[in-house]
C-alpha positions in Angstrom: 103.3 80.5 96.8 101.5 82.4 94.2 99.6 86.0 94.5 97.2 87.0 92.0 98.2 90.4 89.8 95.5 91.8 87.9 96.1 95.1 86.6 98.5 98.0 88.3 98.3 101.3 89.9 98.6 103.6 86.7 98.9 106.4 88.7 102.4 105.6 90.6 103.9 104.1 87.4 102.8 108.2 85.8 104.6 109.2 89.2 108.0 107.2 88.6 107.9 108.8 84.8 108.0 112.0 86.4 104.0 112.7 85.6 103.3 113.4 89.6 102.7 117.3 88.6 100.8 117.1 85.4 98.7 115.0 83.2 100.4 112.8 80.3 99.3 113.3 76.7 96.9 110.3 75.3 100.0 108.7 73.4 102.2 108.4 76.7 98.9 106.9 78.6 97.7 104.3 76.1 102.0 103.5 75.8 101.6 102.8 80.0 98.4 101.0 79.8 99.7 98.8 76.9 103.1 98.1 78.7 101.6 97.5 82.5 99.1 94.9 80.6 102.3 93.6 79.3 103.9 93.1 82.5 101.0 91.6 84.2 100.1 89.1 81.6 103.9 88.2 81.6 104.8 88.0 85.5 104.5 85.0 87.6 104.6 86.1 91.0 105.9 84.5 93.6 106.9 84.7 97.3 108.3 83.0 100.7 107.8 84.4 103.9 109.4 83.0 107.6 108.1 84.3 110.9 111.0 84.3 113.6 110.8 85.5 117.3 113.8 88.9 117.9 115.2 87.2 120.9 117.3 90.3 121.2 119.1 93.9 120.2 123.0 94.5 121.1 125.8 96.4 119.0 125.8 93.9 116.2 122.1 94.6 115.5 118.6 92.5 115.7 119.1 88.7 116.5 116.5 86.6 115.4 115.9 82.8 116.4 117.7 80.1 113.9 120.9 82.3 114.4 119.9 85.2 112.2 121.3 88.5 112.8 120.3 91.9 111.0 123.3 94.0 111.5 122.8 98.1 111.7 121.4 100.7 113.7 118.9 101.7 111.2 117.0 98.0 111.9 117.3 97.9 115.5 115.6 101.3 115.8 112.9 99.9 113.1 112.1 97.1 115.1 112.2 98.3 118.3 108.6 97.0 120.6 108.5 94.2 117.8 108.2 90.2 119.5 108.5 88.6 116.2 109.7 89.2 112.7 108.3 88.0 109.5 111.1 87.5 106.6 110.3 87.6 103.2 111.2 87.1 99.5 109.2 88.2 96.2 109.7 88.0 92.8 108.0 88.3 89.2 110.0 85.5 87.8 112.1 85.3 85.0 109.6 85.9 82.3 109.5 89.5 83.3 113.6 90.1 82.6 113.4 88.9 79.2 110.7 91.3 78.3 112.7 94.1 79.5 115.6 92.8 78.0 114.4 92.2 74.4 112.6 95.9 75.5 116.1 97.6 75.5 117.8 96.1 72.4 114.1 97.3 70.4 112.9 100.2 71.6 114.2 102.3 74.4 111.6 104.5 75.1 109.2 101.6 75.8 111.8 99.9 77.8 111.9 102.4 80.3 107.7 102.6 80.6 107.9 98.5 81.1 110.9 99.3 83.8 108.3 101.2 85.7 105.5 99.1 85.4 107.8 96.1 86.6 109.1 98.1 89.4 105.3 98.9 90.3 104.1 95.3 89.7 107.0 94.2 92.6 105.4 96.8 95.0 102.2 95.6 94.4 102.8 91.8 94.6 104.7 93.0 98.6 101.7 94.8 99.4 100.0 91.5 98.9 102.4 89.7 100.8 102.1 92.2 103.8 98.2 91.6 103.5 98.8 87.5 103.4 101.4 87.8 106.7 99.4 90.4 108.6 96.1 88.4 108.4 98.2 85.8 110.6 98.7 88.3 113.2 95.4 89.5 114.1 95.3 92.4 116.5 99.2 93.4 116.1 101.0 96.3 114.8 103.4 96.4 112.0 106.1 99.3 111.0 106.6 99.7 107.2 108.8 96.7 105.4 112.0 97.0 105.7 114.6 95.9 102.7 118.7 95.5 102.5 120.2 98.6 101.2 118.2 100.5 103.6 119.8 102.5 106.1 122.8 100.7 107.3 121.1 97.3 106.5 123.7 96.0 104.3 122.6 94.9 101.3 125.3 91.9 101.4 122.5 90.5 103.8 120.5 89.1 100.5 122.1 86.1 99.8 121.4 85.1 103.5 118.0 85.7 103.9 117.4 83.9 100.5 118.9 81.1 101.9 116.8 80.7 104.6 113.9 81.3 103.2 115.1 78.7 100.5 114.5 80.8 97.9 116.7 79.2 95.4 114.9 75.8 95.0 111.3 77.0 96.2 110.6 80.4 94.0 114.2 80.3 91.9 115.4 83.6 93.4 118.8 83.8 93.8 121.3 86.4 94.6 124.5 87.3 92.2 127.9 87.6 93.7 127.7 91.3 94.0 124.2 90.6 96.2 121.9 91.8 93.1 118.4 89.6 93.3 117.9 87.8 90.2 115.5 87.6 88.6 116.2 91.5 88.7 112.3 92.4 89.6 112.9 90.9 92.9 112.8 92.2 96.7 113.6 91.0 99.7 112.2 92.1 103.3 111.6 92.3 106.6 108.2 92.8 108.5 108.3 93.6 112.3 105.5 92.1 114.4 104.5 93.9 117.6 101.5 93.0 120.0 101.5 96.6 121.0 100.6 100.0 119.4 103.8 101.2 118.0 104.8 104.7 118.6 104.3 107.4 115.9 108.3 108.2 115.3 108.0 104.2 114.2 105.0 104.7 111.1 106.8 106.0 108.1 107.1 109.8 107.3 109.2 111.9 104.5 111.7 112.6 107.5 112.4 109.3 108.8 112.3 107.2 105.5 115.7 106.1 104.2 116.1 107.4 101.0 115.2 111.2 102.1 118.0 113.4 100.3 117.8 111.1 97.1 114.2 110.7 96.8 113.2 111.7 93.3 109.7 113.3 94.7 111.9 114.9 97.5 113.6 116.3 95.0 110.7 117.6 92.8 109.1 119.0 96.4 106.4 116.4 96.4 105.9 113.2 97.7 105.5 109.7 97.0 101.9 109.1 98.9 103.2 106.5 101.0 
C-alpha cells in the first residue's frame, strides 16, 4: 500500500542537524529545503500492516495469535491493557538509498542533510501509518509505536516480523543477515490496541522512552517534542 509524502517537517530535520537551539544561516536552510524536496520527489513509500489479538504475557514475553512472540520485558510492560496488536512495516524504497549513496561518494556535507531528511521522511510516512491503522479502531487507545532494538526487544526479531507481514514479495523489504532493514530507510513496528484508557506511566515521556541516556537532545538538555 502507498501513503502520499508531500513535503517534510523542516523543523525536526534542523533538530537532527543539531539546529534545536538556534536558527541556521540562509545557506544551510535553502541546502535542507533543496535536499528534503529531493527525498520526497525520490521516495516511494510503502507499508504493510497485520492486526493480531495478544492472547497472552509469560516470561518469554507478548504472544500474539499465528504463533508470534515478542520476547522482552520492555514490550510486555508496553503493551500491558492492550486486546490486540497491530504489526507493521514501512519503507521509502530503494530509490532513496541510491540517492544517499551517490550523496556520499560526491559531496559529504550534503549527504548528511539528505541522511536527515530520509530519516524524517520514514517518521513521517509511520505517522501516516499510525493514522491509517488507528482510524480502524475507533474509540481505542494506543501507546507510542514500538520498534526492534528498543528496550530488550531484540532487534534479531526483524526478519520475522517481515516475514509475516510478507514484506519481501509485497513492499520488497527485506532484512540482511545481521537483521539491518533494507532498503536502509526502513522501520518496522508494533502498535498496541486497547479498548480502555491507558494509564499515564504507558504515554511516552523523556523518562520512560528507550533511548534516554543516549538521546542526542537528552544530551544537549532539551527535547525532541515528542
Amino acid at each position: 500500500m502507498a501513503v502520499e509524502l508531500t513535503q517534510l517537517d523542516i523543523r525536526q530535520v534542523l533538530r537532527a542537524l543539531g539546529y534545536g537551539g538556534q536558527a541556521p544561516d540562509e545557506t544551510t536552510l535553502d541546502l535542507v529545503r533543496r535536499c528534503a524536496g529531493e527525498v520526497v520527489r525520490t521516495a516511494v513509500p510503502r507499508w504493510r500492516s497485520l492486526t493480531l489479538s495478544v492472547l497472552g504475557a509469560d516470561g518469554n514475553g507478548v504472544h500474539l495469535e499465528g504463533g508470534l512472540t515478542l520476547p522482552g520485558q520492555s514490550i510486555r510492560d508496553h503493551l500491558r491493557g492492550c486486546g490486540r496488536a497491530a504489526v507493521f512495516c514501512a519503507t521509502l524504497s530503494a530509490p532513496v538509498d541510491t540517492l544517499l549513496r551517490r550523496a556520499q561518494a560526491e559531496d559529504l556535507a550534503r549527504a548528511l542533510v539528505l541522511d536527515c531528511c530520509a530519516s524524517q521522511a520514514i517518521e513521517e510516512v509511520c505517522d501516516r501509518v499510525e493514522e491509517e491503522i488507528k482510524a480502524g479502531f475507533p474509540g481505542c487507545s494506543f501507546p507510542y509505536r514500538f520498534s526492534p532494538g528498543y528496550g530488550d526487544l531484540p532487534i534479531t526479531l526483524q526478519g520475522q516480523l517481515l516475514a509475516l507481514l510478507d514484506a519481501p514479495r509485497r513492499i520488497g523489504l527485506c532484512a540482511s543477515g545481521s537483521h539491518i532493514l533494507i532498503p536502509r530507510k526502513s522501520v518496522t513496528a508494533i502498535l498496541g490496541i486497547s479498548r480502555e484508557p491507558l494509564l499515564p506511566a504507558e504515554q511516552r515521556t523523556c523518562s520512560q522512552c528507550f533511548l534516554r541516556g543516549r538521546c542526542q537532545y537528552q544530551l544537549r538538555g532539551k527535547t525532541c517534542g515528542s
